[in-house]
OpenMM code with the backbone's topology and positions (N, CA, C; nanometers):
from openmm import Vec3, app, unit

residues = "UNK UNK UNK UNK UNK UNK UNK UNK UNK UNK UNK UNK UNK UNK UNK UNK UNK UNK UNK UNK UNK UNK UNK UNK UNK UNK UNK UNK UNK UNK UNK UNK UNK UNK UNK UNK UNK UNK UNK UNK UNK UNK UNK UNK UNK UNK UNK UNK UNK UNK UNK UNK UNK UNK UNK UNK UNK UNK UNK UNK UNK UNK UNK UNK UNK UNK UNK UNK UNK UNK UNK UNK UNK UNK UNK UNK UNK UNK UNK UNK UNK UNK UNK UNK UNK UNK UNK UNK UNK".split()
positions = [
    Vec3(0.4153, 1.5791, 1.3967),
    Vec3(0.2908, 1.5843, 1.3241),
    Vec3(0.1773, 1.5760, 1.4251),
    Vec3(0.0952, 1.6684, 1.4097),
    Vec3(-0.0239, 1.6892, 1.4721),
    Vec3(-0.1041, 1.5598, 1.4744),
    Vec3(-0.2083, 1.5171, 1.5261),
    Vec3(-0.3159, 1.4363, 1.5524),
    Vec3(-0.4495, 1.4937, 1.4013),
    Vec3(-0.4876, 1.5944, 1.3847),
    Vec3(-0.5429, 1.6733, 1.2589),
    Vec3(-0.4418, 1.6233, 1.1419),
    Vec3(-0.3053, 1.6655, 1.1496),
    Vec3(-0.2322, 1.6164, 1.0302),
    Vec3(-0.2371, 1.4777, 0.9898),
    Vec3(-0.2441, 1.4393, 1.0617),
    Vec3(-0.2114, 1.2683, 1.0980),
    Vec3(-0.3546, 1.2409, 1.0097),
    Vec3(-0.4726, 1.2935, 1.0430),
    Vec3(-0.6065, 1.2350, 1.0048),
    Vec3(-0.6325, 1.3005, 0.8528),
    Vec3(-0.5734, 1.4521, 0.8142),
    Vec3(-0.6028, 1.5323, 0.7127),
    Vec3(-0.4990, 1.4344, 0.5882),
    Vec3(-0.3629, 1.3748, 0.6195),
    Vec3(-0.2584, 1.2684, 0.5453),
    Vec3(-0.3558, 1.1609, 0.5112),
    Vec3(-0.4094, 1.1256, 0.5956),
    Vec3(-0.4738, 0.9723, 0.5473),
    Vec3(-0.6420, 0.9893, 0.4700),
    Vec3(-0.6930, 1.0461, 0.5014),
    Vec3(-0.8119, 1.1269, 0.4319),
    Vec3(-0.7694, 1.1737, 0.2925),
    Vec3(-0.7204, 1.2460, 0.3131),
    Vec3(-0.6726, 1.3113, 0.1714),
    Vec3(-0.5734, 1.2138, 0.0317),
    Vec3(-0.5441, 1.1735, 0.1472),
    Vec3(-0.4124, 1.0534, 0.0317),
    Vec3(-0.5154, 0.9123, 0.0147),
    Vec3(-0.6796, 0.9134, 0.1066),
    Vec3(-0.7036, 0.7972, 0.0433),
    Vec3(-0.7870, 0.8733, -0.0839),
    Vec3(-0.8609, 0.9468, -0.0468),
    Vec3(-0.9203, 1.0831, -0.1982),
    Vec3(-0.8541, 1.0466, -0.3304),
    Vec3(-0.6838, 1.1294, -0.2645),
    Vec3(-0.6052, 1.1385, -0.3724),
    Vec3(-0.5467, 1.0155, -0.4718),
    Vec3(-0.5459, 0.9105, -0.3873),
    Vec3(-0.5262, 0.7565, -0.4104),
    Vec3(-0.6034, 0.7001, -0.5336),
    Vec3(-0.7159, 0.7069, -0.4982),
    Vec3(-0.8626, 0.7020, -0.5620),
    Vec3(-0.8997, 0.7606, -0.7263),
    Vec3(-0.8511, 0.8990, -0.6694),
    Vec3(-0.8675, 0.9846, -0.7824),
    Vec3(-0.7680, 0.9635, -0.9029),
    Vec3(-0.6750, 0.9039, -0.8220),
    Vec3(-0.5270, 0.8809, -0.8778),
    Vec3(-0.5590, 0.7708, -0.9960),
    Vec3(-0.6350, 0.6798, -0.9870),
    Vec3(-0.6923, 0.5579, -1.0720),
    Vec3(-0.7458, 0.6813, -1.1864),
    Vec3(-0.7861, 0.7495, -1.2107),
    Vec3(-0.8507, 0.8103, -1.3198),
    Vec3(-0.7864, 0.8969, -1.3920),
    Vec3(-0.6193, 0.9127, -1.3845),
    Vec3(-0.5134, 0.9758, -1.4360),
    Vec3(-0.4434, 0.9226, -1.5172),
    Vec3(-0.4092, 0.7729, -1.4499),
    Vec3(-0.3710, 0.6178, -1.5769),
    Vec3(-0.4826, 0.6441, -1.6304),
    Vec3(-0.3909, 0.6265, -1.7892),
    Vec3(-0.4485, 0.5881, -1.9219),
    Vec3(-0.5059, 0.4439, -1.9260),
    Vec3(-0.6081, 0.3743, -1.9616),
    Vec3(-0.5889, 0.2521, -1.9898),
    Vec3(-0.6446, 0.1569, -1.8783),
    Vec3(-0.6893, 0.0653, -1.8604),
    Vec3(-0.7216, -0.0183, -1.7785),
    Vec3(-0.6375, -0.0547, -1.6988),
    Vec3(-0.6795, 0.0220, -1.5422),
    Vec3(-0.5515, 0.0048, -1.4359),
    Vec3(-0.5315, -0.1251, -1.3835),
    Vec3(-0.4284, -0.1601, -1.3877),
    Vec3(-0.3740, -0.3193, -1.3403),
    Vec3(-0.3577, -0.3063, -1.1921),
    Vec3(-0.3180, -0.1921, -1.1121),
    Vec3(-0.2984, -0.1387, -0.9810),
    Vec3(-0.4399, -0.1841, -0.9048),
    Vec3(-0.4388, -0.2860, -0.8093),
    Vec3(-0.5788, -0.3065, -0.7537),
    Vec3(-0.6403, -0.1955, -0.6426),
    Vec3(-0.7324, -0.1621, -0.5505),
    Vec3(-0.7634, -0.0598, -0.5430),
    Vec3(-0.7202, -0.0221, -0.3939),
    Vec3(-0.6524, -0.1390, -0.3448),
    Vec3(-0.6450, -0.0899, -0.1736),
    Vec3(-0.5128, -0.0581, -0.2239),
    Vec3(-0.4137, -0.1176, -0.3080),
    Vec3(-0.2949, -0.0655, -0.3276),
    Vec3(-0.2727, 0.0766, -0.3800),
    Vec3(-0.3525, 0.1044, -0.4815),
    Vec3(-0.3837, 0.2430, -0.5028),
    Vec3(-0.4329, 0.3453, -0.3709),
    Vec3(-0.4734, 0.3246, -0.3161),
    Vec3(-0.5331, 0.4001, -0.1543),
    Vec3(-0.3737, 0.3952, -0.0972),
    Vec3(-0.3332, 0.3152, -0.0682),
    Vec3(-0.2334, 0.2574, 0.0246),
    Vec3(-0.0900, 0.4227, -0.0213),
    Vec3(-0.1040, 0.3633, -0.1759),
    Vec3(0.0064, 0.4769, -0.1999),
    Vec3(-0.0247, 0.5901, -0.1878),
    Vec3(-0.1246, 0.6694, -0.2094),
    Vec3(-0.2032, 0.7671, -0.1556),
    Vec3(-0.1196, 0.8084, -0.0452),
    Vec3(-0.2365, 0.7297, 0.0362),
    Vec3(-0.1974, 0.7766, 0.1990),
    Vec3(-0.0626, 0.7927, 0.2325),
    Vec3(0.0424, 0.6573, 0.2057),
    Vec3(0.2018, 0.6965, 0.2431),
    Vec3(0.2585, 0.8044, 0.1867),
    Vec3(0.2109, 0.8681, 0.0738),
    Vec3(0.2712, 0.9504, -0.0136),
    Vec3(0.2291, 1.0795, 0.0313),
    Vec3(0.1204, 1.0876, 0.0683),
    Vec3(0.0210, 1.2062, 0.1727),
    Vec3(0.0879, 1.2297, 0.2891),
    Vec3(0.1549, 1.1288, 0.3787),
    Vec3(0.2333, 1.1527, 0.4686),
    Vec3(0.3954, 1.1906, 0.4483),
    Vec3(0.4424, 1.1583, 0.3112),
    Vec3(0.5909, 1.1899, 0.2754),
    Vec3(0.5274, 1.3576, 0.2336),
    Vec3(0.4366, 1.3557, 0.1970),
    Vec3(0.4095, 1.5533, 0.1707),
    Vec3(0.4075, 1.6131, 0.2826),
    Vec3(0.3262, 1.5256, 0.3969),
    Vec3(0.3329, 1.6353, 0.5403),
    Vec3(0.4796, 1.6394, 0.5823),
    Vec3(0.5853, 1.4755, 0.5772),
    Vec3(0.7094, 1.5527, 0.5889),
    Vec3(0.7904, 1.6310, 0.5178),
    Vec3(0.7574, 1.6531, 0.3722),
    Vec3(0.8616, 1.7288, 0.2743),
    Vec3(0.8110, 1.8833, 0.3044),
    Vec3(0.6444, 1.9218, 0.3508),
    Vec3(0.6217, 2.0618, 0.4344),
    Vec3(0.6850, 2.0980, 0.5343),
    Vec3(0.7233, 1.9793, 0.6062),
    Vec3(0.7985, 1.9878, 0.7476),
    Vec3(0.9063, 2.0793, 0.6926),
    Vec3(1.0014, 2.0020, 0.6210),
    Vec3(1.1244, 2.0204, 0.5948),
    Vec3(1.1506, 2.1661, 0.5393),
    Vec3(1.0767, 2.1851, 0.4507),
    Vec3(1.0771, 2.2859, 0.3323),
    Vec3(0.9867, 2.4357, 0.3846),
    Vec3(0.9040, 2.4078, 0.4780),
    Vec3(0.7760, 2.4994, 0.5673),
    Vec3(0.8034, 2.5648, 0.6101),
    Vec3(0.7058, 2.6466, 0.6811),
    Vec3(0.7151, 2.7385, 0.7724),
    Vec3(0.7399, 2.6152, 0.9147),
    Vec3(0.7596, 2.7023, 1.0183),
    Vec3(0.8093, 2.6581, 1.1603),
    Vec3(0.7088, 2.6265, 1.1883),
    Vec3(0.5798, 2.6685, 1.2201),
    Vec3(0.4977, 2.6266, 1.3165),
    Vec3(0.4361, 2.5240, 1.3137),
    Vec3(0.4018, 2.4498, 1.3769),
    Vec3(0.3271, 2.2886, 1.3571),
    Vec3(0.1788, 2.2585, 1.3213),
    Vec3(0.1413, 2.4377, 1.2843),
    Vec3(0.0042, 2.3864, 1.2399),
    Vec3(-0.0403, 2.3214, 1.1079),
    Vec3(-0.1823, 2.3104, 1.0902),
    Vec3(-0.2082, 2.2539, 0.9573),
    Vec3(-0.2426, 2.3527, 0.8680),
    Vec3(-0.2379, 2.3479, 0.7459),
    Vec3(-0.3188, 2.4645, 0.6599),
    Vec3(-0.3100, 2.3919, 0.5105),
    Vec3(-0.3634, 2.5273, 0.4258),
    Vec3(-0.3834, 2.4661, 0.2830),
    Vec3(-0.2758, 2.4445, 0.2138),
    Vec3(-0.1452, 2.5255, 0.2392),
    Vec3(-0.0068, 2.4346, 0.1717),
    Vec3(0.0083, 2.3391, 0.2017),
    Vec3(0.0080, 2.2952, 0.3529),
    Vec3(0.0120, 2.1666, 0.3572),
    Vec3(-0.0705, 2.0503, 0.3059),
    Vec3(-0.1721, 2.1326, 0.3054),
    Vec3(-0.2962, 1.9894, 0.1992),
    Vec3(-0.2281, 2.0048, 0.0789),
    Vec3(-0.1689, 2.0923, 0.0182),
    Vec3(-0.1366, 2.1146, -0.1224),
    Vec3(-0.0355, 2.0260, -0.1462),
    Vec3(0.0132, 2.0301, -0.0770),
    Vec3(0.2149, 1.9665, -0.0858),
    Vec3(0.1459, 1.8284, -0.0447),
    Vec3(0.0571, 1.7507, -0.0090),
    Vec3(-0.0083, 1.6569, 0.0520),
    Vec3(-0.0638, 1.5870, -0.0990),
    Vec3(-0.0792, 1.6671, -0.1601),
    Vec3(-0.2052, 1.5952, -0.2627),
    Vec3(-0.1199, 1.6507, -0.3618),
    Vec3(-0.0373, 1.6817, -0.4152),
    Vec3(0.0666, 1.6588, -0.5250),
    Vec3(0.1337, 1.5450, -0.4802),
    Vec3(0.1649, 1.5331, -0.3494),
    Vec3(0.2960, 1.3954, -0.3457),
    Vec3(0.1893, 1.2864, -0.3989),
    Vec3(0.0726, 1.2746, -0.3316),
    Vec3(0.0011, 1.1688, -0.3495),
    Vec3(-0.0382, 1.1610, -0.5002),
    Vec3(-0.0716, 1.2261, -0.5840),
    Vec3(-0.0733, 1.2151, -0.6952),
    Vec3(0.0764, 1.1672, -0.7715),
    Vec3(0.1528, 1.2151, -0.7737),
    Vec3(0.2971, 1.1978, -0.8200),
    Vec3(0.3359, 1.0597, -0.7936),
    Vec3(0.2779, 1.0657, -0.6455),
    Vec3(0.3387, 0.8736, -0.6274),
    Vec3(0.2209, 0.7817, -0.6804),
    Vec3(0.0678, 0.7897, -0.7049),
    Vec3(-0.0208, 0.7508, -0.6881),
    Vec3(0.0012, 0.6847, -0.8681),
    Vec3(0.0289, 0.8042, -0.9550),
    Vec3(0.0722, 0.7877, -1.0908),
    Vec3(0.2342, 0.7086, -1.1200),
    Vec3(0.3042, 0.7113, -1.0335),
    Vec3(0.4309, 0.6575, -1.0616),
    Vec3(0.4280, 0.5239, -1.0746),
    Vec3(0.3676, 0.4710, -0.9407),
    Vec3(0.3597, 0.3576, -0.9048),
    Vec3(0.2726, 0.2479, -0.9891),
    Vec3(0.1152, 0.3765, -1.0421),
    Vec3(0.0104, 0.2514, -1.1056),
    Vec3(0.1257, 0.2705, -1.2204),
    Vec3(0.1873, 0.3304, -1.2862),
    Vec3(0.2710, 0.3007, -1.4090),
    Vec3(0.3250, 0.1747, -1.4258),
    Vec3(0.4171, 0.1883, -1.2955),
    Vec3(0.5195, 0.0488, -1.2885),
    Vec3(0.4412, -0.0685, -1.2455),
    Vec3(0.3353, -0.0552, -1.1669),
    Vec3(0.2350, -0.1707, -1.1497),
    Vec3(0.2777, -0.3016, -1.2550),
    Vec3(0.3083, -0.4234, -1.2578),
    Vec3(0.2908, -0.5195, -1.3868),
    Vec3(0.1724, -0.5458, -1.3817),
    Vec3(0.1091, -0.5483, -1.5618),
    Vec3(0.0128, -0.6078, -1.5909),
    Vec3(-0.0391, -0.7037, -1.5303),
    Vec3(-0.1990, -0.7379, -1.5086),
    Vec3(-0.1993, -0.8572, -1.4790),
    Vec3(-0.2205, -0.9007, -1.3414),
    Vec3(-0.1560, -0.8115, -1.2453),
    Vec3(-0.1204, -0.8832, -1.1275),
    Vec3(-0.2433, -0.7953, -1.0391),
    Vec3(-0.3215, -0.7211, -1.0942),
    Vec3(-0.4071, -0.6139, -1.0065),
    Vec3(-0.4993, -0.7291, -0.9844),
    Vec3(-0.6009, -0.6455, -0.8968),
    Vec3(-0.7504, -0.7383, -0.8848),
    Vec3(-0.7698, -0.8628, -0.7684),
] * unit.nanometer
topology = app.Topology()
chain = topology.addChain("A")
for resn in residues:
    res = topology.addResidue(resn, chain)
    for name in ("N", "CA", "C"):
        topology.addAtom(name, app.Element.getBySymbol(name[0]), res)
């Protein structure tokens, strides 16, 4: 992973993190650095599932933001789900 990838994963997955709070229904129990947090790791499991699944070359581009900001959403929503009540904040 590039030094750009590296910065475009954590940028984008804290965005996506963020944005991710406004997809739960309902008053999110998920507090807000934890919400960022999954973002970003989940932003970086997309730059490796592009790796895997990609083209060869090691650059960056817009599939890779794409495949970047679905994982982060997917995990961003999974997680505030299972969140327990209560424990956010």
């Amino acid at each position: 992973m590039t030094i750009a990838g590296s910065i475009a994963a954590i940028v984008l997955g804290a965005l996506v993190g963020a944005l991710g709070r406004l997809l739960v229904r309902g008053r999110p129990s998920m507090p807000a650095w934890a919400t960022i947090a999954v973002g970003v790791v989940a932003a970086f499991a997309g730059t490796g599932l592009f790796g895997m699944f990609g083209p060869e070359e090691a650059t960056w581009d817009v599939r890779q933001a794409a495949v970047q900001v679905g994982t982060a959403i997917i995990a961003v929503v999974l997680v505030a789900a299972c969140w327990p009540a209560g424990h956010g904040r």
